[in-house]
C-alpha positions in Angstrom: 0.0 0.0 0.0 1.5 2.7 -1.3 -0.7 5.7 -0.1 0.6 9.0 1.1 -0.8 10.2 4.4 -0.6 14.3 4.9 -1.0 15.3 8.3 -1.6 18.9 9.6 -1.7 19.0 13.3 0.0 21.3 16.0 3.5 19.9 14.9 2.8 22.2 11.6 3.8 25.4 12.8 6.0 27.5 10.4 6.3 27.5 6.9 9.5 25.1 6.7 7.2 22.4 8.3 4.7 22.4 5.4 7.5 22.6 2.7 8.9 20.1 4.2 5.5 17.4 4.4 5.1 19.3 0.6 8.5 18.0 -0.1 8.2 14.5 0.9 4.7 14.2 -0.7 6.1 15.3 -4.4 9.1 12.6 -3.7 6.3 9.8 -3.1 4.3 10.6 -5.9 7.2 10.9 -8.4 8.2 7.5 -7.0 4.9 6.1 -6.6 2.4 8.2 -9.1 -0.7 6.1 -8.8 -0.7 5.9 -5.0 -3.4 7.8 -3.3 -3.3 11.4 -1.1 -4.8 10.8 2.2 -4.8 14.5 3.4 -5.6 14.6 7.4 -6.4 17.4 8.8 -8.6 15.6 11.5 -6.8 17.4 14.6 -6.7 21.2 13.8 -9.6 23.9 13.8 -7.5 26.2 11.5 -4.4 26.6 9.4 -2.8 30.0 8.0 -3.9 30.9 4.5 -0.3 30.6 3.1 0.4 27.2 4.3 -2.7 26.0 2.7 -1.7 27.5 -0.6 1.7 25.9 0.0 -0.1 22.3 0.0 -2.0 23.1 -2.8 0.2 24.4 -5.2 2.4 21.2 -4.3 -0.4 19.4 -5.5 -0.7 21.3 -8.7 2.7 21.0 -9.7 2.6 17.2 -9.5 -0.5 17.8 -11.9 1.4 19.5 -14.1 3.5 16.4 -14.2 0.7 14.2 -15.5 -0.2 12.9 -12.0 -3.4 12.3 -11.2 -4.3 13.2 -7.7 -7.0 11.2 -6.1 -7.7 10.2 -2.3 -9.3 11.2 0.7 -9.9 14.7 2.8 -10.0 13.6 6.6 -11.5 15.8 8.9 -13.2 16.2 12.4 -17.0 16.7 11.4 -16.8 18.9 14.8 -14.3 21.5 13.5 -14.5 24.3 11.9 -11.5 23.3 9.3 -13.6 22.1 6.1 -15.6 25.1 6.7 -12.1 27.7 6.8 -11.0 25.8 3.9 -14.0 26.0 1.9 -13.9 30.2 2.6 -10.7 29.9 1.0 -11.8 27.9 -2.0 -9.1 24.9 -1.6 -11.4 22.1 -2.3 -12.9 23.8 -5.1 -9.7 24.9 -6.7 -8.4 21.0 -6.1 -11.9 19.5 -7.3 -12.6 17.8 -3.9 -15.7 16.8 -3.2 -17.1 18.0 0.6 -20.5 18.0 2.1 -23.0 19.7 0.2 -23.9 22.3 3.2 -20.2 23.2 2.9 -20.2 24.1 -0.3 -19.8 27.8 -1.3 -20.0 28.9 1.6 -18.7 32.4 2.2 -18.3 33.2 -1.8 -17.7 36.9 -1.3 -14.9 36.1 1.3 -11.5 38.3 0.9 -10.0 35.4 1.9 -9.5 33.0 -0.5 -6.8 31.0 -2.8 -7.0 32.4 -6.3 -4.4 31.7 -9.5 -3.5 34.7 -11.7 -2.0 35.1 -15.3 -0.6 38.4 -17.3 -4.4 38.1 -19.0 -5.8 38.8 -15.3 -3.1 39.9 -13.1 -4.2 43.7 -12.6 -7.9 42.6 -11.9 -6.9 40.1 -9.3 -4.7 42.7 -7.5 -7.5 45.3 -7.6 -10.0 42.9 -6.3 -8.2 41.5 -3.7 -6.8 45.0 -2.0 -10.4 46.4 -2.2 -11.4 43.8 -0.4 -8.5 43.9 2.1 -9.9 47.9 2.2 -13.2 47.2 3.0 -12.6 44.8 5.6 -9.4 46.2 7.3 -8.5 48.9 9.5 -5.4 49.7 7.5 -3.6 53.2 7.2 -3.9 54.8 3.7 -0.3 54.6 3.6 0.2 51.3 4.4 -2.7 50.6 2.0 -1.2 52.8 -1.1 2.5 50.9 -0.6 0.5 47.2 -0.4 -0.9 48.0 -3.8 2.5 49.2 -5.2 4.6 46.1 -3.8 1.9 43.4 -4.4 1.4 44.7 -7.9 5.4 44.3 -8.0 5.5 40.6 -6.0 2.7 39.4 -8.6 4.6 40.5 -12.3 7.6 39.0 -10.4 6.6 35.5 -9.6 5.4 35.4 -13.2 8.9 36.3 -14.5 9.9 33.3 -12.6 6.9 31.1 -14.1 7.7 27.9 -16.3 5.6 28.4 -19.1 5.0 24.5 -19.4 4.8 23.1 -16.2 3.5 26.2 -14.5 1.4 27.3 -18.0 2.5 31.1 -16.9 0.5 31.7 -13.6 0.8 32.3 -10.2 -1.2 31.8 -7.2 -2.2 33.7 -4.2 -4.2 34.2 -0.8 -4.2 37.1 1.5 -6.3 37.4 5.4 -6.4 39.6 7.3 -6.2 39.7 11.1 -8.2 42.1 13.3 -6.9 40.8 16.3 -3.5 41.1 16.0 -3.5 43.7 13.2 -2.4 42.4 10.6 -2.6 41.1 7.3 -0.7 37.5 6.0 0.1 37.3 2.1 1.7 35.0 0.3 2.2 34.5 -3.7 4.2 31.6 -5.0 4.4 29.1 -8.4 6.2 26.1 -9.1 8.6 27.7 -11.9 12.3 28.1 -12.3 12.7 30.3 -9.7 14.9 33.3 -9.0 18.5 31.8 -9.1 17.6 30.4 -13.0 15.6 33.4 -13.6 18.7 35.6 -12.7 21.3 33.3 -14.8 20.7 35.3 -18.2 22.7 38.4 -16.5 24.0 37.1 -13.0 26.0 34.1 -12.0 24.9 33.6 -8.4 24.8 30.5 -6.1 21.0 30.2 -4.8 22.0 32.1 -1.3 23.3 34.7 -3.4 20.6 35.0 -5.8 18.0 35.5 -3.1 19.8 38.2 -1.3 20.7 39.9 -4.7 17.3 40.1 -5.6 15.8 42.1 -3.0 18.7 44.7 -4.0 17.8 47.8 -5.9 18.6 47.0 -9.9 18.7 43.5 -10.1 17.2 41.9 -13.0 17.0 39.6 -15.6 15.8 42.3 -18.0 12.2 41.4 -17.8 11.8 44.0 -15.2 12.9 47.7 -13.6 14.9 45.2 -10.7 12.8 47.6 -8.0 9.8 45.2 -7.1 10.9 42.8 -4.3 13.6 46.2 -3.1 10.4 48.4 -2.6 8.6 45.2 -1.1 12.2 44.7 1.7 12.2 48.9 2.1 8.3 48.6 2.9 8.4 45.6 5.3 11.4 47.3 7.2 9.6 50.5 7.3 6.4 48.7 8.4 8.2 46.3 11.5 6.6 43.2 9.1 8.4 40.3 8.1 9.2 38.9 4.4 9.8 35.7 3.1 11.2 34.5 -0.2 11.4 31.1 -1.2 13.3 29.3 -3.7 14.9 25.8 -4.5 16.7 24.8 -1.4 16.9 28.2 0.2 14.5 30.5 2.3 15.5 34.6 2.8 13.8 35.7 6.2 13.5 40.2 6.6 12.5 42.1 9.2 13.1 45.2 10.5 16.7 44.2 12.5 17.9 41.6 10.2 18.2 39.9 6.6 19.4 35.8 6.8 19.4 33.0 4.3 19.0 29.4 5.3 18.4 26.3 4.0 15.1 24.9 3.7 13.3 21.9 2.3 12.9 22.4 -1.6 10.2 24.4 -3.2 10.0 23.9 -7.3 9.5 27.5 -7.7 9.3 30.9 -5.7 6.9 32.0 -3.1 6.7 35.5 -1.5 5.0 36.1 2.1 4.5 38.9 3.6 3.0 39.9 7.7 1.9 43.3 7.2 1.2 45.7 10.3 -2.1 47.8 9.0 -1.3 50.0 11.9 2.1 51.1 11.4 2.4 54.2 8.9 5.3 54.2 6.7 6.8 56.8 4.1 5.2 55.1 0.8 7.2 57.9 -1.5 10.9 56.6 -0.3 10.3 53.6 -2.4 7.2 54.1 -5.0 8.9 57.3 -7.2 9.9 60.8 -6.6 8.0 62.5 -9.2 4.4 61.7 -9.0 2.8 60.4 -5.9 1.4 57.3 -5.8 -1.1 57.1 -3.2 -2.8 59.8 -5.4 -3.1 57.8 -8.4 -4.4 54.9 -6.3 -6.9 56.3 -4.7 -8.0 58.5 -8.3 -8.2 54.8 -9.8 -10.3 53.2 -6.3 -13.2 55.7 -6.6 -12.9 56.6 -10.6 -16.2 55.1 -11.3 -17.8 56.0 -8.3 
């Protein structure tokens, strides 16, 4: 019996636990592609947005292989998982069958697992931070450098985008906390990532790559090189943290520090980001010096109003 068993329980508490549970699943089913996903999730009420995307873009890339994908969902009927889950359209965007009274529920939900192309990348973005508007307390600052640095994060995950086995898309989920203030947002694919995206100008080792890339300039020509160095100048500014994700490596930000350390591997890039809605921070240092921005978004939020 050659079936895969996924649990989620307590002992999944960061995001190299679930690349490393998504790690070992890809392995199996590259090994063993007709065996089936039993995906537990029997012992938890709740699991972060981003670590849910993290399982189910794992499963989408071994799609993308030519694996079919077929098992079980195992959950505790008294929990209020399937329901989180199903707010966040995973079963729907995986095609797994739940209860009927679980179905659609929340619809209109900001939080929820989406893919993106060039085709739909601007309408995504739009729709998503309006909806973060609406349901956040965040500052109008904060608010105008999100837009400017998610808009960024999402043409730069493309860049990275196999065209085959990723058909040119990305994913992504963003929540909001009111609690602890706070919003959690995370875009990823399973492309070539940055260090192969960066070979057609730069020679770098993987560690290299990723701390290069959040450094003002650097590009593989498919881009101004400023997206993820406005996304590191915001999250300092904001006291938020940023993650970047690629291969065997995993670049951690804040405001006191910048490290790099090996993770297990992720075919592709991912981008997270903990933003602080109530912590104001200087959008102009990093969005231009000639125009300002938060004008323009706002002129573009109400235009047809």
């Amino acid at each position: 019996m050659n079936d895969f068993v996924f649990t989620i329980n307590d002992s999944v508490s960061c995001h190299e636990d679930v690349l490393s549970h998504c790690n070992k699943m890809v392995q199996h089913f590259e090994k063993y592609p007709k065996s089936k996903l039993i995906l537990d999730c029997s012992l938890v009420n709740f699991i972060y947005p981003d670590y849910a995307l993290l399982i189910l873009c794992s499963i989408k890339y071994l799609e993308s292989l030519g694996i079919n994908i077929v098992g079980k969902f195992k959950y505790n009927p008294n929990s209020s998982i399937v329901t989180y889950l199903s707010k966040m359209q995973f079963f729907n965007n995986l095609d797994i069958n739940i209860p009927n009274s679980l179905k659609n529920l929340y619809p209109h939900s900001f939080v929820k697992i989406q893919s993106y192309n060039k085709d739909n990348q601007i309408d995504v973005l739009t729709s998503i931070l309006k909806m973060l508007r609406v349901n956040s307390k965040i500052d109008d600052n904060v608010y105008a450098s999100l837009d400017y640095c998610f808009n960024e994060i999402l043409d730069n995950v493309l860049n990275h985008s196999d065209k085959e086995l990723g058909k040119g898309k990305g994913w992504v989920v963003a929540q909001y906390f009111p609690n602890l203030n706070s919003i959690r947002l995370m875009v990823c694919d399973f492309g070539i990532g940055i260090k192969k995206a960066l070979e057609e100008v730069y020679n770098f080792e993987e560690k290299e790559a990723l701390l290069s890339c959040i450094k003002e300039g650097v590009t593989n020509g498919k881009g101004q090189g400023h997206g993820l160095y406005a996304t590191s100048q915001f999250i300092e500014m904001n006291k938020g943290w940023l993650s970047i994700i690629s291969g065997e490596n995993k670049l951690d930000l804040s405001e006191d520090s910048i490290v790099v350390n090996s993770t297990p591997y992720w075919q592709g890039t991912c981008v997270y980001m903990r933003i602080n809605t109530n912590i104001d921070v200087d959008y102009r240092k990093f969005t231009g010096k000639y125009y300002d921005y938060k004008e323009h978004v706002f002129e573009t939020m109400f235009e047809n109003k």
